[in-house]
N, CA, C and O atoms as CSV, one atom per row, in Angstrom:
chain,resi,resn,atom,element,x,y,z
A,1,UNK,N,N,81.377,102.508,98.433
A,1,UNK,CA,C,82.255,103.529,98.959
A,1,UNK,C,C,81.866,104.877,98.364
A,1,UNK,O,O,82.178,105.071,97.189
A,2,UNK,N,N,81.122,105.978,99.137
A,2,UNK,CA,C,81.439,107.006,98.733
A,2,UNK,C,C,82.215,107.489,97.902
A,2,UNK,O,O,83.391,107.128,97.853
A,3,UNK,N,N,81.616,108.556,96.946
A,3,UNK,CA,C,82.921,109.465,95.923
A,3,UNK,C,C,83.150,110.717,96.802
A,3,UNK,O,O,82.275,111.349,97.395
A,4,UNK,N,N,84.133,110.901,96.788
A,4,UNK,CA,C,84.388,112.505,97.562
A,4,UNK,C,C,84.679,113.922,96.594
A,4,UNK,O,O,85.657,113.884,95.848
A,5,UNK,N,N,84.336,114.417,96.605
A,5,UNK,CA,C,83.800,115.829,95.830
A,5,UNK,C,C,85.342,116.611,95.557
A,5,UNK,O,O,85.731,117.322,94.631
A,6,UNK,N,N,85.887,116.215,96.580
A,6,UNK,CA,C,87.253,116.789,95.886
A,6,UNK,C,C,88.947,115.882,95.512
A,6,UNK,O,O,90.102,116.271,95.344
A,7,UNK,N,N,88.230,114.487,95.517
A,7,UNK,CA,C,88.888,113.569,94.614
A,7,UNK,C,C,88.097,113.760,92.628
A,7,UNK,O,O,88.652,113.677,91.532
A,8,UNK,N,N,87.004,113.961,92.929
A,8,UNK,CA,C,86.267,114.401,91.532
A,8,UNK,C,C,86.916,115.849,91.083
A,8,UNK,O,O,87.116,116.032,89.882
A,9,UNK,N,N,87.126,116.504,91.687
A,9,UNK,CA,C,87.513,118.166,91.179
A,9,UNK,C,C,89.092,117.485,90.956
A,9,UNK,O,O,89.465,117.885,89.854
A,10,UNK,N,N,89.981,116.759,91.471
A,10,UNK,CA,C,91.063,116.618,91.267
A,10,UNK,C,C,91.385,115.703,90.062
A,10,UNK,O,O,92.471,115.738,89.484
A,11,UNK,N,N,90.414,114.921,89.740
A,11,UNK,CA,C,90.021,114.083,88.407
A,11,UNK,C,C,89.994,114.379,87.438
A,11,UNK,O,O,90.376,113.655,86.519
A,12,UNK,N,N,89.617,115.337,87.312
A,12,UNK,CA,C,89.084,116.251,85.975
A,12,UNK,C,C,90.032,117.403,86.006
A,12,UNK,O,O,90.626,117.464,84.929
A,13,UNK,N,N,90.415,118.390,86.886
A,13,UNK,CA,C,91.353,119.666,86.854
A,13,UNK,C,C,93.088,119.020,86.230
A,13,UNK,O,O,93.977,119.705,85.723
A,14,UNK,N,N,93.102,117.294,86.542
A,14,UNK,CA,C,94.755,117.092,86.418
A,14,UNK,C,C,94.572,116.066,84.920
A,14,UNK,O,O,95.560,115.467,84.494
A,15,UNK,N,N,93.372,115.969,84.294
A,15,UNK,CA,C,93.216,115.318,82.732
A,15,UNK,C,C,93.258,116.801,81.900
A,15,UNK,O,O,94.201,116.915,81.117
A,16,UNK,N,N,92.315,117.947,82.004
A,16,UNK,CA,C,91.828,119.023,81.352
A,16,UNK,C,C,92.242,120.061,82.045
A,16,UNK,O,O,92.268,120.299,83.253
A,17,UNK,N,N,92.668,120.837,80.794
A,17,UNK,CA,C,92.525,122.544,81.660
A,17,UNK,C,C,90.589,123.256,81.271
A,17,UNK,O,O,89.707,123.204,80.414
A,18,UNK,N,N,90.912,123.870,82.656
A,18,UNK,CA,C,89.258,124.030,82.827
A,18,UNK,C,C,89.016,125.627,83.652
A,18,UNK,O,O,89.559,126.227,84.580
A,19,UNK,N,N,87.917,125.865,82.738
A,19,UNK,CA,C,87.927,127.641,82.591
A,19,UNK,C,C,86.743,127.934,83.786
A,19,UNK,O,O,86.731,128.845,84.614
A,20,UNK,N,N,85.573,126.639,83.544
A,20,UNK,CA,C,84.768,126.559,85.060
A,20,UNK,C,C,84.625,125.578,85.755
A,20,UNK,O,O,84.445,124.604,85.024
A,21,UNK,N,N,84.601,125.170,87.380
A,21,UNK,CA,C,83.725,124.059,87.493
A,21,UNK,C,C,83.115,124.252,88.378
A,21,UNK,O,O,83.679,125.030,89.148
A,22,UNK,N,N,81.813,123.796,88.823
A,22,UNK,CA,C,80.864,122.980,89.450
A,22,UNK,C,C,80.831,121.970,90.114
A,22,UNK,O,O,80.190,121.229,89.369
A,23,UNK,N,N,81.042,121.445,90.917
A,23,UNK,CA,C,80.523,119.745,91.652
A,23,UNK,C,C,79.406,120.231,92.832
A,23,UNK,O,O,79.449,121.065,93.736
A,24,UNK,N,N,78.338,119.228,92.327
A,24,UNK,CA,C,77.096,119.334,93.371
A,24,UNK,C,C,76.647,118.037,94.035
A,24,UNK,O,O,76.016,117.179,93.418
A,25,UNK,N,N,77.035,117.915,95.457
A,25,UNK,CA,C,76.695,116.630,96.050
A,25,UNK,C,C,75.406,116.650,95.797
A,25,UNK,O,O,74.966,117.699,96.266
A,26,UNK,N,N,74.326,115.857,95.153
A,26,UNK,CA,C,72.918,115.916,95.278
A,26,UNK,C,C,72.132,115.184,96.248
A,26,UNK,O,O,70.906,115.244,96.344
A,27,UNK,N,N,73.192,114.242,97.218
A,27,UNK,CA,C,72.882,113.422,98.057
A,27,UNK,C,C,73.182,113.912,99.270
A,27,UNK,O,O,74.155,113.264,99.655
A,28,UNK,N,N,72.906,114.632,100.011
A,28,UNK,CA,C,73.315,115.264,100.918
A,28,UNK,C,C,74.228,114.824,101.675
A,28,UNK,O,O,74.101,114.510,102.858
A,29,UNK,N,N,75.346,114.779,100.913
A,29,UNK,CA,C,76.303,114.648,102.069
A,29,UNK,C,C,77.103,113.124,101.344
A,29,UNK,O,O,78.307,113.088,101.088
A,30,UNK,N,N,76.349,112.203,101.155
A,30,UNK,CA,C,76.884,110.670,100.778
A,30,UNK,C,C,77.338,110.190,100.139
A,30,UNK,O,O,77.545,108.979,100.216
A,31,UNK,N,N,77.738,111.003,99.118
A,31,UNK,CA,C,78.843,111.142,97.996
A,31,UNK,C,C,77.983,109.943,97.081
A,31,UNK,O,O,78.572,108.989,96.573
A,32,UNK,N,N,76.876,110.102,96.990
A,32,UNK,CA,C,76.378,108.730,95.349
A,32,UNK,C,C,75.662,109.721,94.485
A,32,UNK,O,O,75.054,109.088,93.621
A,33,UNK,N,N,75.407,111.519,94.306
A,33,UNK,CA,C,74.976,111.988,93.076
A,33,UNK,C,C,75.579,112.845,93.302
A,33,UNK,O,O,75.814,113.455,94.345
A,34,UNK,N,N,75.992,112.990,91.939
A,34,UNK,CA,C,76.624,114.576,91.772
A,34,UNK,C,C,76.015,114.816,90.555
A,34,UNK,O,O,75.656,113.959,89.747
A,35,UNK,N,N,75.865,116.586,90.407
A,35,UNK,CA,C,75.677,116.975,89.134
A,35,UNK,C,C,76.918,118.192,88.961
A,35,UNK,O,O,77.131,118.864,89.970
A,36,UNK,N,N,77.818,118.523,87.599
A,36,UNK,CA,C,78.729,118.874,87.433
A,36,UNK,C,C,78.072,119.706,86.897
A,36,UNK,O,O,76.844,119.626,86.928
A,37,UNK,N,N,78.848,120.940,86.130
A,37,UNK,CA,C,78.932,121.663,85.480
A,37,UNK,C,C,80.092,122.246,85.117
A,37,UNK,O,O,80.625,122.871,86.033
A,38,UNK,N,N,80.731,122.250,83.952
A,38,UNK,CA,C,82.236,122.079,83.315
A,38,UNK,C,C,82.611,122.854,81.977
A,38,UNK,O,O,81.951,122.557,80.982
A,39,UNK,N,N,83.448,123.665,81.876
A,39,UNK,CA,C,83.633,124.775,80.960
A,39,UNK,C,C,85.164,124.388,80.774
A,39,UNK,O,O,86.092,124.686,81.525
A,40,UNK,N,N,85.207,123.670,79.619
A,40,UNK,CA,C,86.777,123.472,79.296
A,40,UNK,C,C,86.157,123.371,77.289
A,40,UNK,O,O,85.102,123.237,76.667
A,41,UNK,N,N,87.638,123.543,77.007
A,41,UNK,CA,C,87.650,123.713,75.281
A,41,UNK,C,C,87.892,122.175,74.743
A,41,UNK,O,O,88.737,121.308,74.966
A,42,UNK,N,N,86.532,122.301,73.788
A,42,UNK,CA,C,86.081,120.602,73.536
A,42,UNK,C,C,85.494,120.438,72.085
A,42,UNK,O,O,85.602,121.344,71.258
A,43,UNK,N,N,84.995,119.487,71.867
A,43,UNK,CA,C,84.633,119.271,70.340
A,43,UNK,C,C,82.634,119.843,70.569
A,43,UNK,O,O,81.979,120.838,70.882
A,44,UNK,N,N,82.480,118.718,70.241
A,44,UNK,CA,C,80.687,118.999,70.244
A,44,UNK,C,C,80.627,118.069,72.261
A,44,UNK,O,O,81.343,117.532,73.106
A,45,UNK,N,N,78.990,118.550,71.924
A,45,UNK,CA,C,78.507,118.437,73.264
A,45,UNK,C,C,78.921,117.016,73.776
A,45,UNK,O,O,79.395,116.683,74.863
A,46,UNK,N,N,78.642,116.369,72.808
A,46,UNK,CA,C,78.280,114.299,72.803
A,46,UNK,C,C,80.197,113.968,73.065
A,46,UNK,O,O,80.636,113.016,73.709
A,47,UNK,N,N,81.165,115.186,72.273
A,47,UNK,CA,C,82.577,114.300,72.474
A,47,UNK,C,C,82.647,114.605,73.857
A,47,UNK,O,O,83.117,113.734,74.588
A,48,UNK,N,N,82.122,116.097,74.553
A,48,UNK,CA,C,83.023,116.278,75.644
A,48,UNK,C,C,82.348,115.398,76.950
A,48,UNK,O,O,83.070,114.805,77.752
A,49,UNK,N,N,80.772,115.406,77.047
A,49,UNK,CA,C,80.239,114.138,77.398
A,49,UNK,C,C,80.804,112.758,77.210
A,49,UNK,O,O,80.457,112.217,78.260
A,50,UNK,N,N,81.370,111.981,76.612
A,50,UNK,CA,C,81.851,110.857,76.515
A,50,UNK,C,C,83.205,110.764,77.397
A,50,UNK,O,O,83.507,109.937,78.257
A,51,UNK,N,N,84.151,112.233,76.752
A,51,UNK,CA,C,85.299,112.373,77.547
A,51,UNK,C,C,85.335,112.513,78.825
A,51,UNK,O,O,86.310,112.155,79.485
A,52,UNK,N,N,84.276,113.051,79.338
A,52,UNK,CA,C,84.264,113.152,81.167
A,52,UNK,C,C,83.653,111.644,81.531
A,52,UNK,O,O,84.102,111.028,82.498
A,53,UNK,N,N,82.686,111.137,80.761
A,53,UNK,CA,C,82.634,109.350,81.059
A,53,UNK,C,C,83.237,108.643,81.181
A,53,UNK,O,O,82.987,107.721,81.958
A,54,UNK,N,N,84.541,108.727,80.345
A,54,UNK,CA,C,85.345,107.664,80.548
A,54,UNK,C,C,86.533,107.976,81.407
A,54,UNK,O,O,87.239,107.133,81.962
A,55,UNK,N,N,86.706,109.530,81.468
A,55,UNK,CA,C,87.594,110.043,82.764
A,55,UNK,C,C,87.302,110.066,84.069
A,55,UNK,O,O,88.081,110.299,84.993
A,56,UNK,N,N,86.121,109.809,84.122
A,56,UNK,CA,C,85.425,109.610,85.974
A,56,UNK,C,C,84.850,108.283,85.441
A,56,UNK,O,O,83.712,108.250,85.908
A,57,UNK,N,N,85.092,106.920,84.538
A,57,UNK,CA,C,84.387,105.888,84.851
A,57,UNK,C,C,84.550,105.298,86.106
A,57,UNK,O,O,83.701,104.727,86.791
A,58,UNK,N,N,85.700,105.490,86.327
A,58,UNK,CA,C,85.837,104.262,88.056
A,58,UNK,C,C,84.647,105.357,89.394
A,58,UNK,O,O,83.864,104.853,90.199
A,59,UNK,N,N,84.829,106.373,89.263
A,59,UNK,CA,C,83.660,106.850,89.932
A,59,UNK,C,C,82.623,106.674,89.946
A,59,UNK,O,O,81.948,106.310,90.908
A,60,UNK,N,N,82.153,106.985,88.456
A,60,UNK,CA,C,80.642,106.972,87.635
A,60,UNK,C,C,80.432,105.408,88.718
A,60,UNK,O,O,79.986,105.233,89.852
A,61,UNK,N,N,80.786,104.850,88.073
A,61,UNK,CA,C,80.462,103.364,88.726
A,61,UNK,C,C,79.790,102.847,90.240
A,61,UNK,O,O,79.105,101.883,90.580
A,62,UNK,N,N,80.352,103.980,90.910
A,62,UNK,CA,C,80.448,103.871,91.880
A,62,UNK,C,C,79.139,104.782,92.733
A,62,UNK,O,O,78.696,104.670,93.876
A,63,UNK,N,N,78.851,105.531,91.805
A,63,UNK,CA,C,77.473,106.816,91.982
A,63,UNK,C,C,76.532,105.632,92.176
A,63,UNK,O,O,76.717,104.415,92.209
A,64,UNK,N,N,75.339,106.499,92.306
A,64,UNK,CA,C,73.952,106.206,92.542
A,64,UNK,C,C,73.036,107.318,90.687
A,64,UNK,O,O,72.112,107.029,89.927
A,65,UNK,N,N,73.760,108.213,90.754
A,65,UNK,CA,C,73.282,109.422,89.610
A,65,UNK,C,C,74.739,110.276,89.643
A,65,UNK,O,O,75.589,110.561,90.487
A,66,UNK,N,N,74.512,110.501,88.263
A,66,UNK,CA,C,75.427,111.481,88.156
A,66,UNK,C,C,75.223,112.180,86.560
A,66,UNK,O,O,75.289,111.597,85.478
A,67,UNK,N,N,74.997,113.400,86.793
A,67,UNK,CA,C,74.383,114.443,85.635
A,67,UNK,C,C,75.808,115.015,85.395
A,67,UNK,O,O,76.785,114.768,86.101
A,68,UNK,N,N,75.789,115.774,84.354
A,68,UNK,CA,C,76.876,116.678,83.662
A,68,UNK,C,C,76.321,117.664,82.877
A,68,UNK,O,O,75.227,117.368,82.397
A,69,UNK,N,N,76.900,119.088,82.527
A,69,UNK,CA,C,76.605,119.793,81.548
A,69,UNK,C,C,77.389,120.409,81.457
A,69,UNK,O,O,77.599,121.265,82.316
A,70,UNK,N,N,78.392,120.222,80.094
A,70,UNK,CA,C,79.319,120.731,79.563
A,70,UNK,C,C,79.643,121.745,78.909
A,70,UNK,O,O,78.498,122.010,78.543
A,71,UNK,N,N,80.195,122.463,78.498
A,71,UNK,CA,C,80.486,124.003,77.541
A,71,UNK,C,C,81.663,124.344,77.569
A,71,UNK,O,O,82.532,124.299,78.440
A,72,UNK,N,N,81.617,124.841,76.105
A,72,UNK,CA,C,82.880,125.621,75.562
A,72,UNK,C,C,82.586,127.135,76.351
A,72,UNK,O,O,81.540,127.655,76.739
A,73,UNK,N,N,84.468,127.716,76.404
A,73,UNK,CA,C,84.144,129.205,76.908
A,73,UNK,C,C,83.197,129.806,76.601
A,73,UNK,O,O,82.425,130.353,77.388
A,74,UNK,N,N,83.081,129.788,74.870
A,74,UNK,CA,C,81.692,130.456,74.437
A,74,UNK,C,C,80.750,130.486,74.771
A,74,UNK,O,O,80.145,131.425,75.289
A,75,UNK,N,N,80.232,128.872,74.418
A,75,UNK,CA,C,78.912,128.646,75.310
A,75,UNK,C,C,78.566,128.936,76.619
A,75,UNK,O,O,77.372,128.981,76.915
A,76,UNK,N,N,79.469,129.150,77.492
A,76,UNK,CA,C,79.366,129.242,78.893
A,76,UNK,C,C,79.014,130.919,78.700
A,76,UNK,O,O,78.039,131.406,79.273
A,77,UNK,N,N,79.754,131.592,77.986
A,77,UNK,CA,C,79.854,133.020,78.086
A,77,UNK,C,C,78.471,133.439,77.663
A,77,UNK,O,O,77.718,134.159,78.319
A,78,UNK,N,N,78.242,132.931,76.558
A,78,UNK,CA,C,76.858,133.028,76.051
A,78,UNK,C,C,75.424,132.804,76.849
A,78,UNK,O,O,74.408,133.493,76.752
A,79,UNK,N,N,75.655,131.594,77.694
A,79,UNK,CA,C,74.501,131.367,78.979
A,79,UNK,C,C,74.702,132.321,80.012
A,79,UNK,O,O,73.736,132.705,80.672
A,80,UNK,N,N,76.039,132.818,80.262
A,80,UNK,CA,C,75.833,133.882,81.314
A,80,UNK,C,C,75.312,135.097,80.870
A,80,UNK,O,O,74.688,135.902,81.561
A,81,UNK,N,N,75.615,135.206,79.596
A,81,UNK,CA,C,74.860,137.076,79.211
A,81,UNK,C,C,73.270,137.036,79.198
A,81,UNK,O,O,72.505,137.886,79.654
A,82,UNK,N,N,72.925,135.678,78.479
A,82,UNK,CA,C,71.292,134.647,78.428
A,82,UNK,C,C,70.756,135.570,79.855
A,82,UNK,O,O,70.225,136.660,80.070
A,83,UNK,N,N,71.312,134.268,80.732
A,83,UNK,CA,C,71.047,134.887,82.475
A,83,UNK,C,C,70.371,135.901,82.782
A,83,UNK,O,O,69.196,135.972,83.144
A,84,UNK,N,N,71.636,137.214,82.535
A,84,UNK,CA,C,71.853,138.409,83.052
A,84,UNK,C,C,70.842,139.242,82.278
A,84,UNK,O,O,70.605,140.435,82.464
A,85,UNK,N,N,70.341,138.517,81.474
A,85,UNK,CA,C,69.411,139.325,80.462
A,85,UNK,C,C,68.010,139.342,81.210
A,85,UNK,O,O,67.170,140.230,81.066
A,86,UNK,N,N,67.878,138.207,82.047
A,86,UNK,CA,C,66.412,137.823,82.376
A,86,UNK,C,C,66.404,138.514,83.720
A,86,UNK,O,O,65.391,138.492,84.419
């Protein structure tokens, strides 16, 4: 069964408050990869990784792939000035 892209945004927005997000069907259309990108206030990289694993496991499961890359406001703020620099 397909994951749908905005049962995933509703997954994560009603566990965490969240400053960015991202969802990227990578499968055009078929709901089995997504890659995220997620800006909520967290411990280190590896806790907030684990925490979105076990909060989308019944999904995860259900993927084909599924990438993540997580960040604190900071960090996020910090890759956007990175960016804007180049």
């Amino acid at each position: 069964m397909p994951i749908d892209k905005i049962a995933l945004e509703k997954a994560i927005k009603r566990a965490i408050p969240v400053s960015h997000l991202e969802i990227e069907d990578q499968s055009s259309g078929c709901g089995e990869s997504y890659a995220i990108v997620l800006v909520f206030q967290g411990k280190t990289t590896l806790a907030r990784h684990r925490f979105i694993n076990e909060l989308l496991k019944d999904q995860i499961a259900q993927m084909h792939a599924f990438s993540q890359k997580t960040y604190t406001p900071e960090q996020y703020e910090a890759l956007q000035e990175q960016q804007e620099q180049k």
